[in-house]
C-alpha positions as CSV (number, residue, x, y, z in Angstrom):
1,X,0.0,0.0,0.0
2,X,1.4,3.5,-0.9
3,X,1.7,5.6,2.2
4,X,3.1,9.1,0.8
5,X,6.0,11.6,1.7
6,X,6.6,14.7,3.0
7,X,9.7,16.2,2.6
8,X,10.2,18.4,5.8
9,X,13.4,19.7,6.6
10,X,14.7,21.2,9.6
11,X,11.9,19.1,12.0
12,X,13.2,17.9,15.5
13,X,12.9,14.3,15.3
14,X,11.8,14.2,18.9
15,X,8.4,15.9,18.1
16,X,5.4,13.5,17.9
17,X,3.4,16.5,16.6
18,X,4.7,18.0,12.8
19,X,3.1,21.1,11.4
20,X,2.1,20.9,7.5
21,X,2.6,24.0,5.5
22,X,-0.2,25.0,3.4
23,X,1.2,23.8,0.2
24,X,1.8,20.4,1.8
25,X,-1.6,20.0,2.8
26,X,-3.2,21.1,-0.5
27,X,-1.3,18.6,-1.9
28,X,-1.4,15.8,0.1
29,X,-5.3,16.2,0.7
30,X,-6.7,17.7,-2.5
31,X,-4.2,16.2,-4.6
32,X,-3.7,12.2,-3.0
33,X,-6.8,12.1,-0.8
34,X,-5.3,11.7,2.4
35,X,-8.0,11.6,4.6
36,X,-7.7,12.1,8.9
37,X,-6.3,9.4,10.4
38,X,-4.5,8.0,6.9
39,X,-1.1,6.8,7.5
40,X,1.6,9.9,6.5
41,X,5.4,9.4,6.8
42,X,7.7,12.7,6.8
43,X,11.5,12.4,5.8
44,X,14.1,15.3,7.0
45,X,16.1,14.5,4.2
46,X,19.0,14.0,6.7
47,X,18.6,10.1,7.5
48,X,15.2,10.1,9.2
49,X,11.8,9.0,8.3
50,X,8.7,9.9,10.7
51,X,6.2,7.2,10.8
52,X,2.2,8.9,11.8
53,X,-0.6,9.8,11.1
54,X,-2.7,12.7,9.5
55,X,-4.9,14.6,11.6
56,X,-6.2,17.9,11.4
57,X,-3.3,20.1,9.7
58,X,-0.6,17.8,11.8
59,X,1.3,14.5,11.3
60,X,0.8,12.8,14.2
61,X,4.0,10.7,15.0
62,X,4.5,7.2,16.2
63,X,7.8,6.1,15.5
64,X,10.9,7.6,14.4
65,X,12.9,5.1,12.0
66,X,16.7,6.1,11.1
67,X,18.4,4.8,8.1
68,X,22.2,4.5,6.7
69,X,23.1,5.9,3.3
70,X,23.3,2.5,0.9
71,X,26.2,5.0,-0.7
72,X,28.6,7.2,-0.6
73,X,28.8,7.6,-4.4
74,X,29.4,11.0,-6.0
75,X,28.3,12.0,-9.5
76,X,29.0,14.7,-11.9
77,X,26.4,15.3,-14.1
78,X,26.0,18.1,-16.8
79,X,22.8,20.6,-17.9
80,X,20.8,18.9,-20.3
81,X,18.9,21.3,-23.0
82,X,15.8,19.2,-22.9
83,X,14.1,20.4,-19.4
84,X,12.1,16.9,-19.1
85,X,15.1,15.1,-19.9
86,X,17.0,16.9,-17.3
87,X,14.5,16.4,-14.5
88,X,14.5,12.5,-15.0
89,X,17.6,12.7,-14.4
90,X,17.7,14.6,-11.8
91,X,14.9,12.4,-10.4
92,X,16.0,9.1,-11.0
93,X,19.4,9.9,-9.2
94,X,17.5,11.0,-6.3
95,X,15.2,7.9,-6.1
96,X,19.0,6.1,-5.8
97,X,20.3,7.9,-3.1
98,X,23.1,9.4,-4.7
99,X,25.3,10.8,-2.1
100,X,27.1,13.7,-3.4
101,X,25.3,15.4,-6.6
102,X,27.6,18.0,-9.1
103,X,26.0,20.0,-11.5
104,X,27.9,21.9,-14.3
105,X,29.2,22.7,-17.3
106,X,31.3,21.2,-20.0
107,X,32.8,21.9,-23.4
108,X,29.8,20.7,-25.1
109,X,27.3,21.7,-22.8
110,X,24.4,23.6,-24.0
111,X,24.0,27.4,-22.6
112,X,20.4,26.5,-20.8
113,X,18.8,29.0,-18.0
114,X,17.8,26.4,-15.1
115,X,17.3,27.9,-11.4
116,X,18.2,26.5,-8.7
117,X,15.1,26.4,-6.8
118,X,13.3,24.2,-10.0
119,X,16.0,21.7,-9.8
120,X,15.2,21.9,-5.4
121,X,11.7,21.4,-6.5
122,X,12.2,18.5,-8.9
123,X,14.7,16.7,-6.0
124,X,12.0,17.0,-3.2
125,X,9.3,15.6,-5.7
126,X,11.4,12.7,-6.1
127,X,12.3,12.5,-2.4
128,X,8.1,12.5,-1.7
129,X,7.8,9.9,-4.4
130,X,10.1,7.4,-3.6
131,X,9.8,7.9,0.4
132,X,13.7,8.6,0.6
133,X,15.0,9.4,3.5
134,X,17.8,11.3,1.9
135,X,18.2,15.1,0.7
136,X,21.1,14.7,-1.8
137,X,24.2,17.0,-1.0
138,X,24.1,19.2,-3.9
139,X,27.1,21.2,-5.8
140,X,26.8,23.7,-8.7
141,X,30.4,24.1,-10.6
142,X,31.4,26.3,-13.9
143,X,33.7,22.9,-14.5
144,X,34.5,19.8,-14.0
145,X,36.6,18.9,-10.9
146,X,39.3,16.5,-12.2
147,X,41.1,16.2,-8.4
148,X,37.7,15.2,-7.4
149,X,36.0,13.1,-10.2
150,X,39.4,10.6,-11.9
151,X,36.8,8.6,-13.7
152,X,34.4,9.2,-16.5
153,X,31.9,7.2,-18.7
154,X,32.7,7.2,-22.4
155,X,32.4,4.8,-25.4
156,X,36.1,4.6,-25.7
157,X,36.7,3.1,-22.6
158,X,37.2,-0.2,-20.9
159,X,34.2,-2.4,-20.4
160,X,33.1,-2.0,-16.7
161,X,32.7,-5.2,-14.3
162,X,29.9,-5.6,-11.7
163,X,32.6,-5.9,-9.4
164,X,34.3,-2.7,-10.1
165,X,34.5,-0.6,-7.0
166,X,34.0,3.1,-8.4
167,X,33.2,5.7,-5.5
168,X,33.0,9.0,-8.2
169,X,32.3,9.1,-11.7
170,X,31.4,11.9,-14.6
171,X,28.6,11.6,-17.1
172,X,29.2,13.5,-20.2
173,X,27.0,16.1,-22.4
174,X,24.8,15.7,-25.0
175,X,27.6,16.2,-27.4
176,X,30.2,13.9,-25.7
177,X,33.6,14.9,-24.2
178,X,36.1,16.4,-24.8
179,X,39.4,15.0,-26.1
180,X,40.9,17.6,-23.7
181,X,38.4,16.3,-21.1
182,X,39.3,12.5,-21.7
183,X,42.4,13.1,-21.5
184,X,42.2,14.4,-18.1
185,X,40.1,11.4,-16.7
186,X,42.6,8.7,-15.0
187,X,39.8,6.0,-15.6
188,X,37.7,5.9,-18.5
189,X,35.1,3.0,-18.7
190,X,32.2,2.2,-21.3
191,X,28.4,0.4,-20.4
192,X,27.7,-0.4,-24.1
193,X,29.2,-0.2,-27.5
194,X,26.5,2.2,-28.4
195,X,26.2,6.0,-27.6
196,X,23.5,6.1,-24.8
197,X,21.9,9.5,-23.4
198,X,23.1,11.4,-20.5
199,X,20.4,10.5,-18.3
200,X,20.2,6.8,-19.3
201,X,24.2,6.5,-19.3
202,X,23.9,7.8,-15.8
203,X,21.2,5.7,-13.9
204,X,22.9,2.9,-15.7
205,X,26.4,3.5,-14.3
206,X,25.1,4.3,-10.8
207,X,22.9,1.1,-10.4
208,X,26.1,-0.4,-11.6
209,X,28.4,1.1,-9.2
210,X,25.8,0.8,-6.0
């Protein structure tokens, strides 16, 4: 049975008694049809997920459950031109716990005018969606970070194992790397022999590398 999600940051995990914000309770009542009394969980995005109850404009709470991250996996991902494209992405990465989540430019990205607070927006959907108990640590960078992120995904590199312990990757642009940026990668590994999409190259490498 689905039991939804709100995303509530910044609550004491010691209340048994959580406020709703108006938008919150449009949603969850006009939008899901959560009626008094229906189970409701709320996640702090920090570890914690609030088991209760809805009542009145309140979750009522009845146990407090805290959870490990699966990962400690960081990703570099670029802007993608296509907004919907970018937001599954954005999504899907989310709904996998990623750990650490870079957003930036490359050489081939596409100038694109995305704000901040959509992608926050499209990251707490996900969090509500899924029931995640994470809030991703998020980073916004002109470049890539070659100290931080040694390995990339490209078509010209080795094939990748299940086995292969990889704690940082980059996914590439629309318009592939670089050969300035490959050569800057010290690891360079492939998931197919075809070109995939940013997004799909992504969730693929990160469900590999979980």
């Amino acid at each position: 049975m689905f039991i939804p999600t709100v995303y509530t940051p910044g609550v004491d995990i010691k209340d048994n008694k959580i406020q709703l914000s108006e938008s919150k309770l449009h949603h969850i009542k006009n939008v899901l049809r959560i009626r008094e009394n229906n189970e409701i969980n709320v996640s702090n995005g920090k570890g914690h997920i609030m088991f209760g109850k809805l009542k009145e404009d309140f979750v009522l709470i009845d146990n407090v459950k805290e959870f490990q991250k699966p990962n400690n996996i960081k990703v570099f991902i670029p802007f993608l031109r296509e907004k919907n494209r970018f937001r599954y992405l954005i999504e899907k990465l989310v709904e996998l716990n990623v750990s650490d989540l870079h957003i930036g430019e490359t050489h081939n990205t596409q100038k694109i005018n995305i704000k901040s607070e959509k992608i926050d927006s499209w990251i707490v959907s996900a969090i509500e969606q899924s029931g995640s108990p994470f809030y991703p640590n998020i980073i916004y960078s002109k470049y890539v970070d070659f100290d931080l992120f040694d390995t990339c995904f490209d078509i010209s590199g080795e094939q990748i194992t299940n086995n292969k312990k990889i704690t940082n990757f980059a996914i590439g642009p629309e318009g592939g790397w670089s050969k300035e940026e490959l050569k800057n990668f010290k690891f360079k590994f492939m998931l197919t022999e075809f070109n995939l999409r940013s997004e799909t190259a992504a969730v693929t490498a990160l469900s590999l590398t979980m």
